[in-house]
C-alpha positions in Angstrom: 12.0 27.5 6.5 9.4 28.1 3.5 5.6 26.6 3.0 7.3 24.0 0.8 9.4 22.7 3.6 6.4 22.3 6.5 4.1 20.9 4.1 7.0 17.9 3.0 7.8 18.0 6.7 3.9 16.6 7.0 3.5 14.6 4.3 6.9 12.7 5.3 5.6 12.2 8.6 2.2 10.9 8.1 3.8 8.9 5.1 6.1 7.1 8.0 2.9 6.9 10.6 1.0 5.3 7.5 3.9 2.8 6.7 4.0 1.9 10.2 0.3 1.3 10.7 0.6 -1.2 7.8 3.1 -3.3 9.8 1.3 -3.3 12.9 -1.9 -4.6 10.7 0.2 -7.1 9.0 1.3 -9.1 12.6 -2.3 -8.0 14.4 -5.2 -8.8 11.6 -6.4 -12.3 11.9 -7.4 -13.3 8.8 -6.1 -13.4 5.0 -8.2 -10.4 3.2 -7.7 -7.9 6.3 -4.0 -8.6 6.3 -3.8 -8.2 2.7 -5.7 -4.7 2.8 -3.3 -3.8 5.8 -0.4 -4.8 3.5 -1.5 -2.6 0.4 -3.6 0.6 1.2 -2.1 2.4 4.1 1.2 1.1 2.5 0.6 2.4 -1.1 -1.1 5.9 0.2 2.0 6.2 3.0 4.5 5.6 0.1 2.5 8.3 -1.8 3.1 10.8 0.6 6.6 10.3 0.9 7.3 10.6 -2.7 5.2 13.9 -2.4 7.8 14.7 0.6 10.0 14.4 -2.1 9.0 16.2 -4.5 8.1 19.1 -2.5 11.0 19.3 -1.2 12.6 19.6 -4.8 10.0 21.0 -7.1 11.6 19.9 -10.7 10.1 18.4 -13.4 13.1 15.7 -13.7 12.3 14.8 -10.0 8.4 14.2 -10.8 8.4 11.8 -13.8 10.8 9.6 -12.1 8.3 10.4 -8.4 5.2 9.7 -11.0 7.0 6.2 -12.6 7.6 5.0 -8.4 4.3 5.8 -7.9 2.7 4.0 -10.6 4.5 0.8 -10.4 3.9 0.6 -6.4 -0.1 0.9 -7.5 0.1 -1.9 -9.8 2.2 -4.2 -8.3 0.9 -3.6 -5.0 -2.9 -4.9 -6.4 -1.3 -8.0 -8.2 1.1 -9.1 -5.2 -3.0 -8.7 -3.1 -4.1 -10.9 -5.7 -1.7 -13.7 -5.7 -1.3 -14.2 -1.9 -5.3 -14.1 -1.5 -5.1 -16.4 -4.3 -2.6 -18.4 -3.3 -4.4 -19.0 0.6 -7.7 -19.7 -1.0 -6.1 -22.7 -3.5 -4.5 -24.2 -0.7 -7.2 -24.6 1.6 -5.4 -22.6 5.0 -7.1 -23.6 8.2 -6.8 -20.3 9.2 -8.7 -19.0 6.3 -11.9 -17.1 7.3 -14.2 -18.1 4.3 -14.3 -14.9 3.1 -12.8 -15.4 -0.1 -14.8 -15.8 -3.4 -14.3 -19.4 -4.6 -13.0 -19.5 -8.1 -15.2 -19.8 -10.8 -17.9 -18.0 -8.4 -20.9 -16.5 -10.2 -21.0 -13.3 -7.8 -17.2 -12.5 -8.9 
């Protein structure tokens, strides 16, 4: 068992804690913003760290552009899908929105 192996041995399991930790937050936060942060940070970084798992575990260049491209689109899409469900709760008036949300067309945006 090398370096390479303990250290993708780690990052796999604090990927999987990290994963986790965003479902729990997803069916314990109350309101719309803190589910949505629970849905994409620890989510995004926990994915991160797998992919590192990955590529640690097979050091080639091949493995890390296609690693790089996963990571990439799970940052981007991650942020947009955020954007649309906040926006989404906000337009349609939820009771159990917590009037955190920035109202569109808000000066402070």
């Amino acid at each position: 068992m090398t370096a390479l192996d303990v250290a993708a041995g780690a990052c796999l399991l604090l990927g999987a804690v990290l994963a986790f930790a965003a479902g729990v937050g997803l069916v314990r936060f109350p309101g719309t913003l803190s589910r949505m942060h629970a849905a994409t940070k620890p989510q995004v970084l926990g994915l991160h760290l797998v992919l590192l798992a990955m590529w640690l575990r097979h050091p080639h260049w091949a493995v890390a552009g296609t690693l790089l491209l996963i990571a990439v689109y799970q940052v981007v899409t991650a942020a947009v899908a955020a954007y649309m469900v906040g926006r989404a709760e906000h337009l349609a008036g939820s009771p159990r929105d917590d009037g955190t949300a920035v109202p569109p067309g808000d000066a402070r945006a």
